[in-house]
ZAMARGU-4260 file (C-alpha; in steps of 0.2 Angstrom, whole numbers, plus 5000, padded with zeros to 4 digits):
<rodrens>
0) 5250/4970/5131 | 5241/4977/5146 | 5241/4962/5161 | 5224/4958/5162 | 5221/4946/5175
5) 5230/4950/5192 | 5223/4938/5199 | 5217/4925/5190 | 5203/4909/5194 | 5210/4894/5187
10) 5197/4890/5172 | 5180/4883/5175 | 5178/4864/5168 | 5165/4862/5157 | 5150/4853/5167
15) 5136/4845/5160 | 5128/4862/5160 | 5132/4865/5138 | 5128/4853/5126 | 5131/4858/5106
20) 5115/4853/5094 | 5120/4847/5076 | 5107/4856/5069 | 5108/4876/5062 | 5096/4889/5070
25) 5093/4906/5063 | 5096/4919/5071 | 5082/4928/5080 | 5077/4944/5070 | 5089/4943/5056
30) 5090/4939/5038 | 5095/4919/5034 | 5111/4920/5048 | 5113/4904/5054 | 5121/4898/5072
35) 5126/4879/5078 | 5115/4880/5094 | 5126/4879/5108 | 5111/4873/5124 | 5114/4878/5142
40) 5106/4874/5158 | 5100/4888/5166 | 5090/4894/5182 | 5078/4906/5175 | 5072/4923/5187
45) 5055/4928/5193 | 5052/4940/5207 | 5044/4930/5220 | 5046/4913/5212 | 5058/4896/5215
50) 5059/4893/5196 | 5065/4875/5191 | 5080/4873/5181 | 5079/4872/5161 | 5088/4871/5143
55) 5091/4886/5132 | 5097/4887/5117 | 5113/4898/5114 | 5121/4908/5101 | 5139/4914/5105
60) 5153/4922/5092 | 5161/4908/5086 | 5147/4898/5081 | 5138/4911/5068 | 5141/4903/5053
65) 5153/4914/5043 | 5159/4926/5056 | 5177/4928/5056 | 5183/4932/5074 | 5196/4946/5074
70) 5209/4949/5088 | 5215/4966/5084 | 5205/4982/5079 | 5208/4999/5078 | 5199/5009/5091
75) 5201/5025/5100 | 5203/5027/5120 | 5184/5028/5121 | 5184/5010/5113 | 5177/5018/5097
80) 5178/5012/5081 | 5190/5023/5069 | 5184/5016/5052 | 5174/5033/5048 | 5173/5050/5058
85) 5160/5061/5057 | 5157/5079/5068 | 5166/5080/5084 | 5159/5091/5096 | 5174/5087/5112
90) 5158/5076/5119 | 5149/5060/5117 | 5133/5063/5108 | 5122/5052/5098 | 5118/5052/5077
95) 5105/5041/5068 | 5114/5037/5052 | 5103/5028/5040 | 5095/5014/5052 | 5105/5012/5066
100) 5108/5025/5079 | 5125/5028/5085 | 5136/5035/5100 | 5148/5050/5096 | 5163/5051/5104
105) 5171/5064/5109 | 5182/5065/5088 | 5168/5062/5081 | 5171/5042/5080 | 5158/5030/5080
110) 5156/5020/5098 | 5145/5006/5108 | 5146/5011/5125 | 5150/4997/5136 | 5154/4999/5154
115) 5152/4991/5171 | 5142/4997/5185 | 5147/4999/5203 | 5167/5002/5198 | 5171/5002/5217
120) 5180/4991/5229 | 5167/4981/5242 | 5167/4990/5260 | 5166/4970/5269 | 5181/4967/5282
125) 5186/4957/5268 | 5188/4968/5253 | 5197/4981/5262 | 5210/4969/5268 | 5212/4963/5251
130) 5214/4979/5243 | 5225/4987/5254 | 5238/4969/5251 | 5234/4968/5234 | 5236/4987/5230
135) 5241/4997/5244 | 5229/5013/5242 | 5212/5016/5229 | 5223/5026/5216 | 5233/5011/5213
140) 5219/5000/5213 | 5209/5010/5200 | 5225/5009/5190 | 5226/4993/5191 | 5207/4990/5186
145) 5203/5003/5171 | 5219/4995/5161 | 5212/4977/5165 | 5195/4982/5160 | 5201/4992/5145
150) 5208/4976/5139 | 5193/4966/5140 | 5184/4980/5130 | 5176/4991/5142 | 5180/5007/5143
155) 5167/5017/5156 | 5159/5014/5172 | 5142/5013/5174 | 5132/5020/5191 | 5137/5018/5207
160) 5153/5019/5204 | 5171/5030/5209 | 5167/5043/5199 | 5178/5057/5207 | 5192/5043/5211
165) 5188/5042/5190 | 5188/5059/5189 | 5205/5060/5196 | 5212/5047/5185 | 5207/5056/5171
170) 5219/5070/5174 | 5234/5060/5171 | 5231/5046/5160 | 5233/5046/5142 | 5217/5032/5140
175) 5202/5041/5149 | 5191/5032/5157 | 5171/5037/5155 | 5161/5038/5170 | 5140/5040/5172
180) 5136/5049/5189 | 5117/5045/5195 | 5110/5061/5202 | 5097/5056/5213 | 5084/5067/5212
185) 5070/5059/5218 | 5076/5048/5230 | 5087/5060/5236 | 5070/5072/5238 | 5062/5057/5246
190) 5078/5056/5260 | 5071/5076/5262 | 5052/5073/5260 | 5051/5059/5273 | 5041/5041/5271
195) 5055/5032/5258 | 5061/5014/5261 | 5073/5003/5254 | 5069/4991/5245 | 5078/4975/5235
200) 5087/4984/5222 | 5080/5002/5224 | 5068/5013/5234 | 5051/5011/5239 | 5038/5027/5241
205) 5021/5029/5248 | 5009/5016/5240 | 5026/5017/5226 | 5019/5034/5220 | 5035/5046/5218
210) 5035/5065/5225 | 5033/5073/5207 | 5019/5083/5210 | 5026/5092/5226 | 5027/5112/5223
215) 5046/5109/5230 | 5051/5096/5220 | 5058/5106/5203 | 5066/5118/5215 | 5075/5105/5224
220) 5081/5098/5206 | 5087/5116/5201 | 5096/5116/5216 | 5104/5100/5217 | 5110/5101/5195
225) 5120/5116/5200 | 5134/5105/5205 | 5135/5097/5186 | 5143/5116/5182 | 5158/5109/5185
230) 5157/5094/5174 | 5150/5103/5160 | 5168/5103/5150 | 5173/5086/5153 | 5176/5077/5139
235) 5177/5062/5147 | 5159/5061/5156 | 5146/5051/5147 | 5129/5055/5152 | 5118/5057/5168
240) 5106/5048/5176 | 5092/5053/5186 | 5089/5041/5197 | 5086/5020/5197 | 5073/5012/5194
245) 5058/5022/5198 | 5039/5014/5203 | 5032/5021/5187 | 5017/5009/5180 | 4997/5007/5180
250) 4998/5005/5197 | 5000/5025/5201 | 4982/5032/5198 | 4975/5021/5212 | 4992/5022/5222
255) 4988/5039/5222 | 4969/5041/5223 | 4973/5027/5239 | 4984/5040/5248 | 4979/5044/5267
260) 4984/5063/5266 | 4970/5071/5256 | 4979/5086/5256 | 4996/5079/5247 | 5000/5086/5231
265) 4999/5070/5222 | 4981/5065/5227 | 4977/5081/5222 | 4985/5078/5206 | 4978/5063/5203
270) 4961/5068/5208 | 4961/5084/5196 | 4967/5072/5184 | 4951/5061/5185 | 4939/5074/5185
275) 4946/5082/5171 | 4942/5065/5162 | 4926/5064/5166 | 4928/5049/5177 | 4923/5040/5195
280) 4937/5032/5201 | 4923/5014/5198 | 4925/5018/5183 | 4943/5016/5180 | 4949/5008/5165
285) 4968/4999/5160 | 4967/5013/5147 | 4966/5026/5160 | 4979/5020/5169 | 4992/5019/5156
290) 4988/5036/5150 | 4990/5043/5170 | 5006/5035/5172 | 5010/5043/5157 | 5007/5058/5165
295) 5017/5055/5180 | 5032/5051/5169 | 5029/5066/5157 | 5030/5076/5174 | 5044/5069/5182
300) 5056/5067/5167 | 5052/5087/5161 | 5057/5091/5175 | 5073/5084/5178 | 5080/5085/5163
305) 5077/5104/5163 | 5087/5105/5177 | 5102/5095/5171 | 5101/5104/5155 | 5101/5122/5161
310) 5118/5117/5170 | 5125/5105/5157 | 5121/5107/5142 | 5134/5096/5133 | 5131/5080/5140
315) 5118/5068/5136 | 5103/5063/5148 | 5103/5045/5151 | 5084/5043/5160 | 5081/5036/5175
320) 5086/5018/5172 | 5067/5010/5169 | 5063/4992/5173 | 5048/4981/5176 | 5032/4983/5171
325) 5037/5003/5168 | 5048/4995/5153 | 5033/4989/5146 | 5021/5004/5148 | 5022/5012/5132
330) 5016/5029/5138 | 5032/5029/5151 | 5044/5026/5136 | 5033/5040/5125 | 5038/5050/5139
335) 5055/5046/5142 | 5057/5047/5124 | 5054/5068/5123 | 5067/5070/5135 | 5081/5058/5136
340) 5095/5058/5122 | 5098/5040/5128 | 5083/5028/5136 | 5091/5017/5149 | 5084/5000/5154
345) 5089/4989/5169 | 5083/4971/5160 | 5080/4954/5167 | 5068/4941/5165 | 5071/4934/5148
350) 5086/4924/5143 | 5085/4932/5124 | 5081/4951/5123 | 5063/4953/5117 | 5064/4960/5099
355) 5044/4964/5100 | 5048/4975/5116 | 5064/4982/5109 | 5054/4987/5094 | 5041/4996/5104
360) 5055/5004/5114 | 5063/5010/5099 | 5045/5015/5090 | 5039/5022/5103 | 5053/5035/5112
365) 5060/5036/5094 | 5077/5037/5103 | 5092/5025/5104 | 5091/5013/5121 | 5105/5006/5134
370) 5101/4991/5144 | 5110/4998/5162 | 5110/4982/5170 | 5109/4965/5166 | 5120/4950/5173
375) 5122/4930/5175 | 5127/4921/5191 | 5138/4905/5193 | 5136/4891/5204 | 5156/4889/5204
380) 5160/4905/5212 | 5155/4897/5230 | 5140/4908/5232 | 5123/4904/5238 | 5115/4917/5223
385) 5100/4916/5234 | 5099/4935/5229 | 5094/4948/5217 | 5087/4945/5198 | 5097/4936/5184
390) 5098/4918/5178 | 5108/4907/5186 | 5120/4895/5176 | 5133/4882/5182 | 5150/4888/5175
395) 5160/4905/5174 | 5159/4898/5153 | 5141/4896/5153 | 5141/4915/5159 | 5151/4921/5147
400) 5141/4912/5132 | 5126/4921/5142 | 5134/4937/5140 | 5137/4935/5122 | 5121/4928/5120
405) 5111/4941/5128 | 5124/4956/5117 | 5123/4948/5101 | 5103/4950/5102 | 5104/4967/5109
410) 5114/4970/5091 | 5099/4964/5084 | 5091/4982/5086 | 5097/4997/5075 | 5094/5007/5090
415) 5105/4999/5102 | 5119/5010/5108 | 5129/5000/5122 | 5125/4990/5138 | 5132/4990/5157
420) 5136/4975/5165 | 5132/4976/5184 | 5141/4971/5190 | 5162/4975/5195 | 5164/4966/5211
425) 5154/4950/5219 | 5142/4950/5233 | 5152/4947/5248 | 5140/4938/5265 | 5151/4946/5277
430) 5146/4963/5274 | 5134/4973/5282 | 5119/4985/5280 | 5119/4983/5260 | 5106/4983/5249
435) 5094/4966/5251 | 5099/4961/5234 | 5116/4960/5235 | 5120/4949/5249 | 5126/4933/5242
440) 5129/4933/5222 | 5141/4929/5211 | 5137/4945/5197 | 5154/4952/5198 | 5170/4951/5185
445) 5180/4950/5201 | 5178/4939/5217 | 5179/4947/5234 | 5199/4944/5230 | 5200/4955/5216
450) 5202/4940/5206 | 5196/4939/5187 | 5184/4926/5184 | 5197/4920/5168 | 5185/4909/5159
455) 5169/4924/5160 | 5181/4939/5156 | 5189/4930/5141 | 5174/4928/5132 | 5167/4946/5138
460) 5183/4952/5129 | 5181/4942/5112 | 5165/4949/5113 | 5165/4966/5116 | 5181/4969/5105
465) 5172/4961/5091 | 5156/4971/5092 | 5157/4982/5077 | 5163/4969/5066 | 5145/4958/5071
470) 5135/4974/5066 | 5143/4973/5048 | 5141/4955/5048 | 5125/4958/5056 | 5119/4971/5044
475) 5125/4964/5026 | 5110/4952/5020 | 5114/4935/5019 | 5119/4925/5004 | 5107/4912/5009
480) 5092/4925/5010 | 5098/4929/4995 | 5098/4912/4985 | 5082/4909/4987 | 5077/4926/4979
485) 5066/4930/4968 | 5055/4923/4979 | 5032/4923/4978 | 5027/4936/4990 | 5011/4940/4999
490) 5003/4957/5005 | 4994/4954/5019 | 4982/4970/5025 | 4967/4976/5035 | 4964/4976/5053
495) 4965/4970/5071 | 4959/4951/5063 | 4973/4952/5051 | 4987/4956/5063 | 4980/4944/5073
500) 4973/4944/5092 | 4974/4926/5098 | 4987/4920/5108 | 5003/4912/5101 | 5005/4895/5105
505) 5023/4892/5114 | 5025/4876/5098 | 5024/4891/5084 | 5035/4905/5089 | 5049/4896/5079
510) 5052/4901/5065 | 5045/4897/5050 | 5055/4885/5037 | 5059/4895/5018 | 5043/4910/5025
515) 5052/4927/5026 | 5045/4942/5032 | 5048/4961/5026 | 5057/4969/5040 | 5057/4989/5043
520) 5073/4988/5035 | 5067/4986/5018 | 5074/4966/5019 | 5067/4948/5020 | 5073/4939/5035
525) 5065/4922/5043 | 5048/4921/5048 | 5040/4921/5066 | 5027/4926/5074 | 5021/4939/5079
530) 5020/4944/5061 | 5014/4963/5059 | 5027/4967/5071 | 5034/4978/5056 | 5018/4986/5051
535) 5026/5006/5050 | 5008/5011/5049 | 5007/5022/5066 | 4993/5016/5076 | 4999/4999/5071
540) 5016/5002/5082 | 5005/5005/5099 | 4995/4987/5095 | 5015/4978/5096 | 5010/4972/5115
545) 4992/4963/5108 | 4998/4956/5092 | 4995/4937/5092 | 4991/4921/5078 | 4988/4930/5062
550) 4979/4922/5048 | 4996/4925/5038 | 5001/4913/5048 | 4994/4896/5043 | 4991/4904/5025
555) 5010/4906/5022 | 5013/4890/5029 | 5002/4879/5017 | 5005/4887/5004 | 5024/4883/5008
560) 5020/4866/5011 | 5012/4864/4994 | 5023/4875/4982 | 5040/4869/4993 | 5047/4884/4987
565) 5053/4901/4997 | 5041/4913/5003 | 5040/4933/5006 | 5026/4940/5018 | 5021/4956/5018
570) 5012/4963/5035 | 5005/4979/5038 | 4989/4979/5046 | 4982/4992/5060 | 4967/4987/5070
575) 4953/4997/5071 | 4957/5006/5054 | 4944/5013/5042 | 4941/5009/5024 | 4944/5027/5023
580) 4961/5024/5028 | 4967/5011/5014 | 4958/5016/4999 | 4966/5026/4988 | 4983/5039/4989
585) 4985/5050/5001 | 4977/5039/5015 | 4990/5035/5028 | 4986/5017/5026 | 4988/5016/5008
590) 5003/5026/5005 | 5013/5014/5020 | 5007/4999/5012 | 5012/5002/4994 | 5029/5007/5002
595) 5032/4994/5007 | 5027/4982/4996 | 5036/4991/4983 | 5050/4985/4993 | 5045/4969/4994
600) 5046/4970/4975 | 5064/4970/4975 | 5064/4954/4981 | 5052/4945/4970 | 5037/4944/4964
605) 5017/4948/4973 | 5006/4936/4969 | 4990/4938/4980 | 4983/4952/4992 | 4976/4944/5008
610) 4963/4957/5017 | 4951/4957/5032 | 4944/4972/5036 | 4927/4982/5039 | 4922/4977/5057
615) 4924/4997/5060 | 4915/5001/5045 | 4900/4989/5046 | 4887/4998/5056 | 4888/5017/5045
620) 4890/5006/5029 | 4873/4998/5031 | 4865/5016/5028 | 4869/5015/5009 | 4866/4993/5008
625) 4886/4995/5009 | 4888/5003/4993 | 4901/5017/4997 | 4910/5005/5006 | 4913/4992/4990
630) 4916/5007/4977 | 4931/5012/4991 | 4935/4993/4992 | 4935/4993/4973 | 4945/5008/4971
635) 4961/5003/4983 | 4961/4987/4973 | 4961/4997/4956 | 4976/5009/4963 | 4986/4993/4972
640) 4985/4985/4955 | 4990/5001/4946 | 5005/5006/4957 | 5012/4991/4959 | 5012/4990/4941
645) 5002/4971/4944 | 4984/4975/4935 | 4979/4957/4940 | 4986/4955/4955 | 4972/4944/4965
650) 4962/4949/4980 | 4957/4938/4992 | 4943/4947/5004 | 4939/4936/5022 | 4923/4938/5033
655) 4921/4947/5047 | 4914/4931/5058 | 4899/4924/5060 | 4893/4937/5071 | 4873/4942/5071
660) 4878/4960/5065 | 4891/4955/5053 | 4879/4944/5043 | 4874/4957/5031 | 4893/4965/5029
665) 4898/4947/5026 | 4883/4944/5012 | 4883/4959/5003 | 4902/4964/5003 | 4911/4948/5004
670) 4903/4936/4997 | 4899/4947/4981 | 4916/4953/4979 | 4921/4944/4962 | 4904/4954/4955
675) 4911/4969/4959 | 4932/4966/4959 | 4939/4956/4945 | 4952/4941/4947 | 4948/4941/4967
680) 4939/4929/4978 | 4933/4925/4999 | 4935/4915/5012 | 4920/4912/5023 | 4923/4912/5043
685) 4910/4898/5044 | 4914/4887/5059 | 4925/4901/5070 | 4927/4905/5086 | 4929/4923/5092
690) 4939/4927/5110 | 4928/4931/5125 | 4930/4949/5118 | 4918/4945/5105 | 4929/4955/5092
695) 4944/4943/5087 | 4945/4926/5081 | 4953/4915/5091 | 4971/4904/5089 | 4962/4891/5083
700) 4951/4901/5070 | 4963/4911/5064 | 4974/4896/5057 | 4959/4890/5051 | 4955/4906/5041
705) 4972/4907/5035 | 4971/4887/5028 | 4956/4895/5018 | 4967/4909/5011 | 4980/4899/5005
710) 4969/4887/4995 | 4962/4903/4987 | 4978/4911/4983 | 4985/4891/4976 | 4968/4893/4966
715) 4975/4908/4958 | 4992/4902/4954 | 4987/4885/4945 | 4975/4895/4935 | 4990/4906/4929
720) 4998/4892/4923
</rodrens>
């Protein structure tokens, strides 16, 4: 066995910081799995912010109940799991096989990419003593370090790294080690252009608006990817990136409308841009924003990608390592999407990954995703961890559950193809002139001894040599889902008031006891809110950021509470849809919603259609007294019924609100539906509250409205009986 630890920190003790609950938690996002909560105290991370120390809840391996730890797996020297090959091409490339995106290795095996950034020795006083005691020259070192790493399961080194000292390496050794150069481009161009600055973590630009639109730009990109020529057949590189953490975001129209030099080609840009719109710039709008920054993306990414594409063909293109608010921004990932193989996110911020931002990332650049950087520090490294992002825990243990934590959600997402951990070596306070975020932290695997932090490496390597076995455990559907089949299910439909605007209060974003929600897999897992987060329908995917309290909601809780029985949900709404859209086959609408409730089927049993819908369709309905728009109501209950192969399903209608305009929508449509629908029924908005945008109910008005719903729909179950 490979010596792992040269140089090994005597374990951490366990502190205060962890404290095991006695009660199960299902797992975040996945169907009936079950963890014993492991809490730990962490410091949580805001830029700009002293943040107050708190509890989190924990999942790590060896508490997922039912997961059997293994110790020994067969993988290749790319850390690649041999179970099944598939096309080998000599380099790593990416599949979508069913569901779930994959890496390619090199043979055509199936592989999670999990590397470390900055794979280098520190340049302090310090670290070069130490490196030359402990290994005499950099070639020995790196020798040293790719067999230690390779046995904690990470076979690659992320950016920043040695990658020609790897490059050499790779000649020789019989277990290649994959490397990620970062090419620079615009930062590079900035050093050339004039007027960048560092900042903590990455570099700043004029009012942070990048050089894209300069005429030399694209040449200088051409220029600079000739140098990947000589990579082209190398097996052993991974991707490119193109540079870190760019100032992408709503903030680049006015940064570049606000620039002093009116002949710069991105004021021009932007300025052409505006008028082209058929906008003043008083007269901007969020909307406006998003779309320009779009556009600036769109631009940069074209570009770039061209370039390392006309040199090097076979590898993939790795993105420009997005973070922020530019993570966020779906127009960036739309973007990033067309040209990347691989969307690369640096993440920190939340303790959990977000599966509502993972799924908008994965919706949205319809491409699998990397997170580039992410990392816990650990007050008993003897570092201040005044510096740079992360949460900050008290134990080299609690930062290894952290890791596991963090992975196992990342898991979570079909489209998921790896991590880097950033990063190899800790911050050391003796060195100078380095970045302003890596003074004084504890992120590394190593100290500034080259010693392995034993206790946060052990659990790393249970981890990541685990990682295919959890996505089989991860993606078989739980006995205990299963038990409870065939379950009552509800199809919940319409628009923005079905999906829900309001925000969710911190108390329900649990999840919710025997509710299950139909995920895009075609499965039931555990409720929680949001709850049209699944909605295939394609407009709905853009509303993923807004969705809030749907009526759903309180509907499916009552009636659990009543029946004390299992529950199915069904959400696919889309704010702002038609009539026109749901009515009958053939309208996008109708044809996703049948889908999946025909899926739902599997499961169990519909019982009830929940709708609210025709705020979009009020004002032209009025021209016939709203008699086009019951027939089509009428007709999309008729083919529901039908095609579902349910002809009395029930059909529960809600009002608009009590809004002036909706009074005559709400009397003649709603409130007349059992005249014109048979076995269906209403619920009136009476006593509701909309939010100031005087559109969507509020929290508070939606659970009310979904109370209403489930009386209706226990209504039509006792009268079955």
């Amino acid at each position: 066995m490979k010596n792992l630890f040269f140089g090994i920190i005597i374990f951490s003790q366990l502190i205060n910081s962890q404290s095991q609950a006695n009660s199960k938690i299902k797992l975040n996002g996945l169907a009936g799995i079950y963890y014993k909560s492991l809490i730990i105290e962490s410091k949580p991370w805001e830029k700009g912010k002293d943040l107050p120390w708190a509890s989190y809840e924990t999942c790590i391996v060896k508490n997922l109940e039912g997961f059997k730890i293994k110790t020994k797996n067969n993988k290749t020297v790319y850390g690649s799991d041999t179970s099944s090959k598939f096309k080998s091409t000599g380099f790593f490339r990416v599949e979508k096989q069913g569901k779930r995106w994959w890496i390619i290795d090199p043979f055509g095996y199936r592989n999670l990419q999990v590397a470390v950034n900055s794979l280098r020795p520190g340049k302090s006083e310090k670290n070069n003593e130490e490196l030359k005691k402990q290994f005499g020259e950099p070639k020995k070192w790196l020798k040293a370090t790719i067999d230690s790493l390779n046995d904690i399961g990470i076979y690659g080194a992320g950016s920043w790294s040695e990658d020609e000292l790897v490059k050499q390496y790779n000649k020789d050794s019989k277990t290649p080690f994959t490397y990620s150069p970062n090419l620079n481009f615009m930062s590079s161009y900035g050093k050339k252009h004039g007027g960048t600055y560092q900042l903590a973590g990455n570099t700043g630009y004029p009012n942070q608006c990048i050089f894209v639109f300069d005429p030399e730009f694209e040449q200088f990109c051409d220029e600079r990817a000739k140098e990947l020529v000589q990579n082209s057949n190398d097996p052993n590189l991974f991707g490119y990136f193109s540079d870190n953490e760019l100032p992408l975001g709503i903030e680049n129209l006015e940064g570049y409308l606000k620039l002093e030099n009116k002949s710069d080609a991105g004021y021009i840009a932007a300025t052409k841009w505006l008028e082209n719109k058929g906008v003043s710039t008083e007269k901007i709008t969020d909307k406006l924003r998003e779309e320009f920054a779009g556009f600036v993306a769109d631009k940069y990414y074209s570009i770039v990608s061209k370039a390392i594409k006309k040199y090097d063909p076979n590898h993939l293109y790795l993105g420009s390592r997005l973070h922020g608010n530019a993570k966020k921004t779906e127009s960036i990932i739309v973007a990033a999407g067309k040209y990347c193989d691989i969307l690369s996110i640096n993440y920190y911020g939340d303790w959990s990954p977000d599966p509502t931002l993972i799924d908008i990332w994965d919706r949205s650049a319809k491409k699998p995703f990397i997170v580039t950087e992410f990392y816990t520090k650990a007050m008993d490294a003897g570092l201040a961890n005044t510096t740079g992002a992360g949460f900050t825990v008290h134990t080299q243990t609690d930062k290894g559950y952290a890791y596991q934590h963090f992975c196992l959600n990342l898991l979570n997402s079909k489209s998921c193809v790896g991590w880097h951990y950033f990063k190899y070596q800790d911050n050391d306070p003796t060195a100078k002139n380095v970045d302003p975020s890596n003074t004084d932290s504890n992120k590394g695997l190593v100290n500034n001894s080259f010693q392995y932090y034993k206790s946060f490496v052990t659990l790393m390597k249970e981890f990541n040599e685990n990682k295919y076995n959890l996505i089989q455990y991860l993606e078989t559907e739980s006995p205990t889902v299963k038990a409870k089949e065939p379950m009552d299910i509800i199809l919940a439909i319409g628009q923005s008031n079905m999906s829900g605007r309001g925000e969710i209060p911190v108390e329900d974003s649990s999840k919710m006891t025997d509710v299950f929600l139909l995920n895009k897999d075609g499965n039931f897992e555990p409720a929680a809110q949001p709850l049209n987060k699944y909605s295939d329908i394609e407009m709905a995917i853009k509303e993923l950021k807004l969705q809030g309290v749907s009526p759903s909601y309180s509907c499916m809780l009552n009636l659990q509470k009543t029946l004390k029985k299992p529950l199915g949900l069904v959400m696919n709404s889309q704010g702002g849809s038609s009539i026109k859209l749901w009515f009958k086959p053939g309208k996008p609408n109708y044809d996703s919603s049948l889908i999946r409730a025909k899926e739902a089927q599997k499961h169990g049993k519909l019982v009830a259609i929940i709708w609210n819908q025709g705020s979009t369709d009020n004002k032209e309905a009025q021209g016939d007294n709203f008699e086009t728009y019951k027939a089509n109501l009428k007709e999309m209950v008729q083919n529901l019924r039908k095609d579902l192969n349910e002809p009395n399903l029930p059909f529960i209608v809600g009002e608009l609100s009590e809004r002036v305009d909706f009074i005559d929508f709400n009397t003649k449509v709603v409130r007349t539906v059992k005249d014109y629908i048979p076995n269906s029924d209403f619920v009136t908005a009476e006593g509701t509250k909309l939010l100031e945008d005087n559109i969507h109910f509020d929290a508070k008005s939606a659970t009310i409205l979904g109370e209403r719903y489930a009386l209706k729909v226990l209504g039509f179950l006792q009268n079955k009986k």
